[in-house]
C-alpha positions as CSV (number, residue, x, y, z in Angstrom):
1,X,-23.2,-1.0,14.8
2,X,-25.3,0.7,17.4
3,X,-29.4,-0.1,17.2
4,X,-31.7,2.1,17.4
5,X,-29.6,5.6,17.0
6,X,-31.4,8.5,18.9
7,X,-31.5,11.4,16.5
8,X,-33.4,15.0,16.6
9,X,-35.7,16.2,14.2
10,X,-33.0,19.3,13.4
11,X,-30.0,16.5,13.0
12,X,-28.5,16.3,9.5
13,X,-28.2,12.7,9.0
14,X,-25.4,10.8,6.8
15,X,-27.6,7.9,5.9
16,X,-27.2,4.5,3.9
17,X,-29.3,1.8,3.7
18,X,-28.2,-1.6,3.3
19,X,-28.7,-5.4,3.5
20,X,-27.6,-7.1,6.7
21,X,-26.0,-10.2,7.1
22,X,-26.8,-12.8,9.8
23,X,-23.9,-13.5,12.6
24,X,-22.6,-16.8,10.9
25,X,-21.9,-14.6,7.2
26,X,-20.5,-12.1,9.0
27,X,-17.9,-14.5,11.0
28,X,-17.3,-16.2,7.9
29,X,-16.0,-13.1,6.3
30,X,-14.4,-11.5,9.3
31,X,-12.3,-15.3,9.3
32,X,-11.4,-15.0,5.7
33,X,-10.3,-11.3,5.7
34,X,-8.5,-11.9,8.9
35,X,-6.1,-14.3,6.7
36,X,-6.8,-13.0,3.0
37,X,-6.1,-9.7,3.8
38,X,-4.6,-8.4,6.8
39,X,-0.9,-9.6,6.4
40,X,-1.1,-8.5,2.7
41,X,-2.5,-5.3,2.7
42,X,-0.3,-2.1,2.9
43,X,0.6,-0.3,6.6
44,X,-2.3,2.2,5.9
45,X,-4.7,-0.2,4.7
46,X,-8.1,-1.0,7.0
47,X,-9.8,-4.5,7.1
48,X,-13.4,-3.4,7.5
49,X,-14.7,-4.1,11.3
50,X,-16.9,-7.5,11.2
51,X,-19.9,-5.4,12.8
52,X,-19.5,-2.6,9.4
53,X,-19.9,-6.2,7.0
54,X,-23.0,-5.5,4.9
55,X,-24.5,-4.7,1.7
56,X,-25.2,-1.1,0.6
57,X,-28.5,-0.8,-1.4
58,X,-28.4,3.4,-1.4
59,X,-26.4,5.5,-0.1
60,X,-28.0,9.2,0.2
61,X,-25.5,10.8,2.1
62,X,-26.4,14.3,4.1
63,X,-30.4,14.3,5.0
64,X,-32.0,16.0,7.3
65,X,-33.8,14.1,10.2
66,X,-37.1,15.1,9.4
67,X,-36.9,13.0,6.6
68,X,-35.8,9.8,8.0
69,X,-39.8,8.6,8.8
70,X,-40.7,8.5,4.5
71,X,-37.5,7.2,3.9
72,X,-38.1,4.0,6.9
73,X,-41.0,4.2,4.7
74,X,-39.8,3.2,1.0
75,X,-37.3,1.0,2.7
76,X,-40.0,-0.9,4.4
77,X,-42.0,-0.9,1.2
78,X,-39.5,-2.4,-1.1
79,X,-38.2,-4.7,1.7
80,X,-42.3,-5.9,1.5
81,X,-42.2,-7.0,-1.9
82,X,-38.3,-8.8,-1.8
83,X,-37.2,-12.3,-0.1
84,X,-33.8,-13.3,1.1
85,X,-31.6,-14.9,-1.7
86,X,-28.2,-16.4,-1.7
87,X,-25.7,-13.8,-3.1
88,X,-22.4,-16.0,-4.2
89,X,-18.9,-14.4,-3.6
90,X,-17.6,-14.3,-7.2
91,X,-14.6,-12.2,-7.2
92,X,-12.0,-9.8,-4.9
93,X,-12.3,-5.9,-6.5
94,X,-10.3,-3.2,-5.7
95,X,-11.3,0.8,-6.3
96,X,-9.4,3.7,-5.7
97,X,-10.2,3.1,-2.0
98,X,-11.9,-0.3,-0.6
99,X,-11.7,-3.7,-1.6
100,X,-14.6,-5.7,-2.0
101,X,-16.1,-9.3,-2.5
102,X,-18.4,-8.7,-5.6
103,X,-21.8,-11.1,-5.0
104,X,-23.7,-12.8,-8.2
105,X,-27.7,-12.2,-7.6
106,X,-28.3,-15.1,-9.6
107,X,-32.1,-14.8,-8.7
108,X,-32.1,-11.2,-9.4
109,X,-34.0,-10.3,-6.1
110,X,-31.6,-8.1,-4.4
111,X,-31.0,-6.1,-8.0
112,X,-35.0,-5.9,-7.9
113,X,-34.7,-4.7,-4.4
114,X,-32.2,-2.4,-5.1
115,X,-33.8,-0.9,-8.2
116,X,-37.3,-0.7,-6.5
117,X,-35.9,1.0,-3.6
118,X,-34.4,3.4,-5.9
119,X,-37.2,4.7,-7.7
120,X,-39.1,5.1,-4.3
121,X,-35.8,7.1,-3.2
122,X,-35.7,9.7,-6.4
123,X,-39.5,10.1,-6.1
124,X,-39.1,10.8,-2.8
125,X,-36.2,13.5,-3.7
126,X,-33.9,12.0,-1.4
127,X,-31.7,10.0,-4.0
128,X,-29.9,10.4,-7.2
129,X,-29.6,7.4,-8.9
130,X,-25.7,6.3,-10.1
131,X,-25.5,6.1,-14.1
132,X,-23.7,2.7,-13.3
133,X,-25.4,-0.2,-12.6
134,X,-25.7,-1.2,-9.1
135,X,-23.1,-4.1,-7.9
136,X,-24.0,-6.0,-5.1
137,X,-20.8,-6.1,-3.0
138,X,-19.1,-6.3,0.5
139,X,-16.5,-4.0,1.3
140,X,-13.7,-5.5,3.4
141,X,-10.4,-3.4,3.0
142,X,-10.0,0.3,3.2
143,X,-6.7,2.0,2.0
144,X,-4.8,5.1,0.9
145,X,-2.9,3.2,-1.5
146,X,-3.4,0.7,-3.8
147,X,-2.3,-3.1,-2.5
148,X,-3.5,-4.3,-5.9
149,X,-4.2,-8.0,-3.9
150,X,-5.7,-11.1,-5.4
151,X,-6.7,-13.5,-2.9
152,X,-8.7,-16.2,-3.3
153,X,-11.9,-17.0,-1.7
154,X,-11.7,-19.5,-0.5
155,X,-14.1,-21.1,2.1
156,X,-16.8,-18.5,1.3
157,X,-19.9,-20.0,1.0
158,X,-23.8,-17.8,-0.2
159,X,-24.5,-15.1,2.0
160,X,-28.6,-15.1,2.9
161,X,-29.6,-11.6,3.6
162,X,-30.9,-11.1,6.9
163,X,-33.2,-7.9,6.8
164,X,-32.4,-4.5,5.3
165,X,-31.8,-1.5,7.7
166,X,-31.3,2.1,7.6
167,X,-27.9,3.2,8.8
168,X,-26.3,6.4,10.6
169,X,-22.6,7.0,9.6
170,X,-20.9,9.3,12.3
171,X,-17.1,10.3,10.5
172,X,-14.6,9.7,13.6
173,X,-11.0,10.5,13.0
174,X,-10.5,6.5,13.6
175,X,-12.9,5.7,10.7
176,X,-16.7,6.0,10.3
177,X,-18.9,4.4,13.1
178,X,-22.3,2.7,11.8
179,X,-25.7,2.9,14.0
180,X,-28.6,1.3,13.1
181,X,-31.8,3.2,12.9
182,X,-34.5,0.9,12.0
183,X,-34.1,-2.8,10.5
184,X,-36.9,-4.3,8.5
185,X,-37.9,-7.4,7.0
186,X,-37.5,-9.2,3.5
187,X,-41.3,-10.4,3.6
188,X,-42.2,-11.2,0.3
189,X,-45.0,-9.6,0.4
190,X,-47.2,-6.2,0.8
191,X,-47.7,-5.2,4.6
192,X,-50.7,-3.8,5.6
193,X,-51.1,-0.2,6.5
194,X,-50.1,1.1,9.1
195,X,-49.5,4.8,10.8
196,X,-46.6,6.7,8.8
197,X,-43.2,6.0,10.6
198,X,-42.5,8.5,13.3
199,X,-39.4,9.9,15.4
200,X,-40.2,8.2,18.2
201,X,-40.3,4.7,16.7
202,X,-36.6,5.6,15.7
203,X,-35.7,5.9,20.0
């Protein structure tokens, strides 16, 4: 991940925002994939780069830059009124394309988060929410096909959110490359106000 992306005000933006993980969750998962899942997976399967480890709240797909500033905003908003809680790796899921370590919220305040952030998102008309309920979740394999693996996971302890942070995804024929455009806090509380986000505070 890149901080502090530089986009124009014309850019169309492929944009997610996510929960972060500090450096010592994302080790630990970069260390268990490393042995889980990279001699088991298939020749076209991916183990997800350690800096791309996170937690997707929303992912809103093509935007254009100009509105990047309102959506900083609701992120910042619901970030105000959530605190960092201990998601426990349950269980190893596989899709149609990705693998992932499915967390228990068993305080419920990243599915409060999440849920906030989305109403903000639709009543800003940025964001469609999914009929299905969100699942909090860390992807950490990729494929074409289907390994249909079971590992254990072992030595995973909680992961503690760090911050939540809107994310640029830039499609490279390697794989997609993330860039942070602004990180903000889990306070716990209502910030006071303060000027509407602007380009420039994006670098």
């Amino acid at each position: 991940m890149s901080p502090a992306a530089r986009v124009g005000g014309d850019d169309i933006l492929r944009l997610f925002l996510a929960l972060r993980l500090p450096g010592d969750a994302v080790e630990m998962l970069a260390a268990w994939a490393a042995e889980s899942l990279t001699a088991a997976s298939p020749g076209d399967g991916r183990v997800v780069p350690r800096d791309h480890l996170h937690v997707t709240l929303a992912f809103l797909g093509r935007r254009p830059a100009r509105e990047l500033p309102a959506i900083v905003g609701e992120l910042r908003a619901a970030a105000a009124e959530s605190t960092a809680h201990p998601l426990v790796p349950v269980r190893y899921r596989e899709t149609r394309s990705v693998g992932m370590i499915v967390l228990e919220d068993a305080s419920g305040a990243a599915t409060r988060l999440a849920a906030d952030l989305h109403g903000r998102l639709e009543r800003l008309g940025v964001y469609r929410r999914e009929a299905r309920e969100w699942l909090p979740h860390v992807t950490v394999l990729r494929f074409r096909q289907r390994p249909r693996l079971r590992p254990a996971l072992t030595g995973l302890a909680p992961l503690v959110p760090s911050d939540a942070a809107a994310f640029l995804s830039r499609l490279h024929p390697a794989g997609a490359r993330y860039e942070v455009l602004e990180a903000v806090p889990l306070t716990g509380r209502r910030p006071p106000p303060e000027a509407p986000v602007g380009m420039e505070r994006m670098r």
